[in-house]
N, C-alpha and C positions, 0 to 999 in steps of 0.2 A: 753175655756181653751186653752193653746199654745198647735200647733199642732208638735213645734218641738222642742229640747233642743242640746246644743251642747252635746260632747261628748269624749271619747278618748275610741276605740274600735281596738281589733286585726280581724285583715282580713285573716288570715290563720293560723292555729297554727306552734308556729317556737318558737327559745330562746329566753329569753330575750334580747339579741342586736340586733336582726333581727328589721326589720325598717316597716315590717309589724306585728311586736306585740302592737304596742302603736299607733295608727293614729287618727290625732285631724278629729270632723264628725259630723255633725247636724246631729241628726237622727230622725225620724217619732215618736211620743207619742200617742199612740191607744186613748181612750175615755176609764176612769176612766170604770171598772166594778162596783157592784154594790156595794163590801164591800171595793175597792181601796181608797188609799188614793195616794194624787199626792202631792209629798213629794219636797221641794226645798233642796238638798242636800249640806251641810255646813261642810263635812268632809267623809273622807273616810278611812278603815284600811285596811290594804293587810293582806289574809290569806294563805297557804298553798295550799287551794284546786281553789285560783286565779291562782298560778305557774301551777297545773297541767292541769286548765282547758281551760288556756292561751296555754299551750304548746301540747296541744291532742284533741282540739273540732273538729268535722266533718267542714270540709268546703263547704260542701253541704250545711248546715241549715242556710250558710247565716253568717256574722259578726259577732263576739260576744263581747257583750258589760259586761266585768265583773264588780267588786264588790260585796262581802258580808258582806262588816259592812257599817253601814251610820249611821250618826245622819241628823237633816235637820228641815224643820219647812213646814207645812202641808199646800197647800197653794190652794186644792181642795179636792171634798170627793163625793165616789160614792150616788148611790140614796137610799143606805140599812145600812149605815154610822152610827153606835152609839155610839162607842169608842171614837171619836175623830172628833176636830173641827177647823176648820179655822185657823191658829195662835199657834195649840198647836207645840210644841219642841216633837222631837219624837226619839228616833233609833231603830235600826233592822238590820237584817242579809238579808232578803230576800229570796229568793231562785232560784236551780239553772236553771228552765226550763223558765225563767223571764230573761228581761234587767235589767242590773245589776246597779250597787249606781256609780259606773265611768262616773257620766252624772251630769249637771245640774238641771234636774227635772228626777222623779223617782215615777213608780207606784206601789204599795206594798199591800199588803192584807192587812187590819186592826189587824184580828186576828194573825198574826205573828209579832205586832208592839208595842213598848212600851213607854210608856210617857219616857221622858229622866232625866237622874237625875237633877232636879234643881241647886245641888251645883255642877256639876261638866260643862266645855266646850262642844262644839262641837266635841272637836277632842278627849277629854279625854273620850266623852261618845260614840265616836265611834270604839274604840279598845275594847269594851265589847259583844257587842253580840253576834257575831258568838260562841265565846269561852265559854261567862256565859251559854248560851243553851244547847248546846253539854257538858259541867260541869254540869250544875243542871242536866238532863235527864241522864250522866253515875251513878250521885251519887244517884237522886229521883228514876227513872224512870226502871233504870236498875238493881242497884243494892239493891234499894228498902231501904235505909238506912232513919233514921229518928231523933229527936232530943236525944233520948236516945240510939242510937248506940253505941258501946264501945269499938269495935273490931281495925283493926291497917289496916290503908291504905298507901296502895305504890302507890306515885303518879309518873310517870318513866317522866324522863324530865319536871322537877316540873320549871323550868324558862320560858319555852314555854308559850305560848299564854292559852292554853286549862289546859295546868297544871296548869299556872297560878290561876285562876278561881278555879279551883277543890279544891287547897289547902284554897281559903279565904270560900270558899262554906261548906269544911266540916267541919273546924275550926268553924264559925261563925251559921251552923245548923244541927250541930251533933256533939256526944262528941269522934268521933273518936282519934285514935293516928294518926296522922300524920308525913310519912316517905315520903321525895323526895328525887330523885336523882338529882346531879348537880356535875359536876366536877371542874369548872375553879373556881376561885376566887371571879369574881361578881356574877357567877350566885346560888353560894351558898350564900351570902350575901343578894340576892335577894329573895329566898325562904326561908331563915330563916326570911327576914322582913316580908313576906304575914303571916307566923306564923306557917310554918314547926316542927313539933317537933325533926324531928332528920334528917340528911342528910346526905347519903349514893354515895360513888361513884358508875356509874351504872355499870363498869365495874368488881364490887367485888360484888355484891351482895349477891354471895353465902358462901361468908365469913361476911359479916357485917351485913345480916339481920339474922341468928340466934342469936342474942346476944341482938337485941332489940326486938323480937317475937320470942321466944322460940317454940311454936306450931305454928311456920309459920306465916307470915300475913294471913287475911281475904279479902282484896279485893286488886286487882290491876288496876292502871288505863295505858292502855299501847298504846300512841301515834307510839312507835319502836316495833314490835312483831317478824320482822323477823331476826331468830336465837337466841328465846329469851323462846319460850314454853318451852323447861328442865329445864331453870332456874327456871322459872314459877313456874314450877310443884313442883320444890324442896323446894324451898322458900315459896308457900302460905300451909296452915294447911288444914285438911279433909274437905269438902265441900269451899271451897278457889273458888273466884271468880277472871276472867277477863272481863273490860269492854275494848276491843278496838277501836280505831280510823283512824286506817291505812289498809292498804287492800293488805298485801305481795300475792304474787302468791303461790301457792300452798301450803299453813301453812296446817301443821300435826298438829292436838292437841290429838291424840291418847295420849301422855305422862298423860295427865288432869287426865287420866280414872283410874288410881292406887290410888287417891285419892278422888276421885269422885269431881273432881271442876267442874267448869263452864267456859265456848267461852262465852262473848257477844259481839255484834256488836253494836257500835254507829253510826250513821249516822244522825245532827242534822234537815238535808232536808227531813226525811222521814214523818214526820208527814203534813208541809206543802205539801208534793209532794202526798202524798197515801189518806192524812184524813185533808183538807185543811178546813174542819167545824171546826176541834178542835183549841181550842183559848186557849192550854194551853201554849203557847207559850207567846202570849200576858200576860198571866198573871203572868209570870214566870219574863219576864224581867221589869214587873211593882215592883214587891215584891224584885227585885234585886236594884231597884232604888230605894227604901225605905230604904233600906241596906246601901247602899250608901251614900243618904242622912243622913244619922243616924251615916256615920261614922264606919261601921263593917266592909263596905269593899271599897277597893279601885279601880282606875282604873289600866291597867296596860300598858296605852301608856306609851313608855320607849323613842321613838323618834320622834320629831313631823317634818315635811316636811311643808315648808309656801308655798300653791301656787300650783294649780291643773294643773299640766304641766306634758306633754310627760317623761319630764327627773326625776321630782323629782316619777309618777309612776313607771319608769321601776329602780329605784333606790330603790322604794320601796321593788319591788319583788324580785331584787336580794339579798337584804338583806333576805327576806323571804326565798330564795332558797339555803340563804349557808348553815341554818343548824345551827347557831349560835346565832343566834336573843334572845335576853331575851325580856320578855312583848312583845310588841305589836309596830310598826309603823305606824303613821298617819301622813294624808295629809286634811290640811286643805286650802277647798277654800278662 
């Protein structure tokens, strides 16, 4: 197998302009473990937790090579290999204690990998994983909802990546109501295409969710939490849940307690990172890609980048760091 693949890795954490975030690098490919698969990576999508891990990693542990979305086509396989074979079309998120999908070859656990959806590209099937994951485990996983659910979900930043995902996931496997916020003009267009049922500016909440949930919503899904638990508390009903995504410093959720809701934590790396046996990952973004194929859901690359280059990733991530981005950006090689 090659012992090395190019690459484009940051040498010290700094902004995106700095000229040590983005540096083109052949770098060293370990020997396939026993459940790796050695993935030739044919696309890549910039997430969130690339900006911050691009601009805060220790520079003691050494370069860091990001990416957490990839599609690609498999082109080795460890010695304990049963999922997947020679040739097949694959994607995945990865994880974040691993060399990341910003590379030409790429080693990945089988169990956090999934066949790619047939009808869709490279790059279309690379703006899904990170987000379908972290979506299906806030909606399965955490909030424990199922096809006969009936209750009214607030998805907060429903044009985002993660929101993205949450609204075609509850729309398409449970009978929730579905409520996003989006303020500007496309990105309300956008979440009423995924299948929004009603759409709320996030800045009124407290005025325009009692009129579509009378007894409060039941679940919230919250990418922005900080200066956001009062509203929280007012707007979801008695036992009213939070599934978060974002990690503010010092969040009170004392307010929760008058109604008895619920804090959850998302974190889609925990399960590869703490219980790397469990393959419910793999099987999550297999049953996603049936979905897909079938038509229920879509992808949600919204801008694709031709061409694995210094300029079009740090182009990527600024667009990820304004704050603005609807669906998803990809970069195909």
């Amino acid at each position: 197998m090659p012992s090395t693949t190019d690459a484009i890795v940051a040498t010290a954490p700094a902004p995106v302009d700095d000229e040590t975030s983005f540096v083109p690098l052949d770098i060293t490919i370990d020997d396939p473990g026993p459940h790796d698969l050695l993935v030739e990576v044919r696309a890549v999508a910039v997430n969130p937790v690339d900006v911050k891990v691009r601009a805060s990693f220790d520079p003691a542990d050494g370069l860091k090579v990001l990416g957490y979305d990839a599609a690609g086509v498999v082109v080795g396989v460890g010695a304990e290999v049963t999922r997947f074979g020679i040739g097949d079309e694959v994607y995945y998120a990865g994880v974040i204690n691993r060399p990341g999908s910003n590379a030409g070859l790429q080693l990945v656990d089988e169990r956090i990998v999934g066949h790619k959806p047939s009808s869709l590209s490279f790059g279309d099937a690379a703006a899904l994983p990170l987000t379908t994951i972290t979506a299906w485990e806030v909606l399965f996983d955490q909030l424990h909802l199922h096809k006969a659910s009936a209750g009214t979900l607030l998805v907060v930043a429903g044009a985002g990546g993660v929101g993205s995902m949450t609204i075609q996931l509850a729309r398409a496997l449970t009978d929730m109501t579905v409520i996003a916020t989006a303020s500007r003009e496309d990105s309300v267009a956008w979440v009423r295409d995924l299948g929004a049922h009603h759409v709320v500016d996030p800045r009124s909440l407290r005025q325009e969710i009692p009129a579509l949930a009378p007894h409060g919503v039941d679940a919230i899904f919250s990418p922005h939490s900080d200066g956001n638990v009062e509203t929280y508390a007012e707007i979801m009903g008695v036992h009213g849940e939070v599934v978060a995504i974002d990690e503010p410093e010092g969040l009170d959720t004392l307010p929760l307690k008058s109604k008895s809701q619920t804090w959850h934590w998302e974190l889609m790396f925990s399960k590869p990172l703490y219980r790397p046996e469990d393959d419910s990952q793999h099987r999550l973004l297999d049953d996603v890609a049936a979905l897909v194929d079938s038509g229920r859901i879509r992808s949600t690359a919204n801008r694709r980048l031709d061409g694995f280059t210094v300029e079009n990733l740090r182009e990527a991530h600024r667009i990820s760091e304004s704050g603005g981005a609807i669906g998803k950006v990809v970069i195909v090689r």
